[in-house]
C-alpha positions, 0 to 999 in steps of 0.5 A: 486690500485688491488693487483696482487703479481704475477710473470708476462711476461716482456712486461706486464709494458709497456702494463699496461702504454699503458693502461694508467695505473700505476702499482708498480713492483719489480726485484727478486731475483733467488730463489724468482723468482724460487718460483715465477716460481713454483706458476706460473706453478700451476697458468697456470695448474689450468687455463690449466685444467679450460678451456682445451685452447691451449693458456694456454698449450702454458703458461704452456710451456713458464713457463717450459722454464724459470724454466729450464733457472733458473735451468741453462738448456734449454727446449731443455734439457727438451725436450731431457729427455722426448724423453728419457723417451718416448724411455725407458717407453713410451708415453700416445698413448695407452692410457692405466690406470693401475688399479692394479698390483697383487704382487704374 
């Protein structure tokens, strides 16, 4: 048997058993899936950052979602920061690097 201990997407038992296969899965607690959620993000983005596929910026996503459940909010909540955040400071349209500030 491969040893995964990974968070994974609901469907995943039932695909695994299509495949013909037996797997051994466990229910988390909350702060165990929080955690679990957070190497899942890191997860995501290495493999976003990897193969710049929209695929993975669609995963990326999909774990922001359920982070902001588990934090008792909505990724319409995160969405609505980030419109706040682009109102006050911006976006990355300009495309601009800051290569330093002069304090004097």
């Amino acid at each position: 048997m491969k040893p995964y201990n990974k968070l994974v997407r609901d469907r995943i038992p039932e695909i695994i058993k299509a495949n013909g296969q037996t797997a051994c899965f466990s229910v988390l607690d909350e702060t165990q899936f929080q955690t679990a959620l957070k190497k899942k993000l890191c997860e995501e983005v290495g493999e976003y950052l990897d193969s710049a596929d929209l695929e993975e910026l669609a995963d990326i996503l999909e774990v922001i979602d359920a982070l902001a459940q588990a934090q008792g909010s909505t990724l319409s909540d995160v969405l609505k920061i980030k419109a706040e955040k682009a109102a006050k400071k911006g976006g990355f349209e300009k495309r601009l690097f800051l290569k330093s500030v002069d304090d004097t």
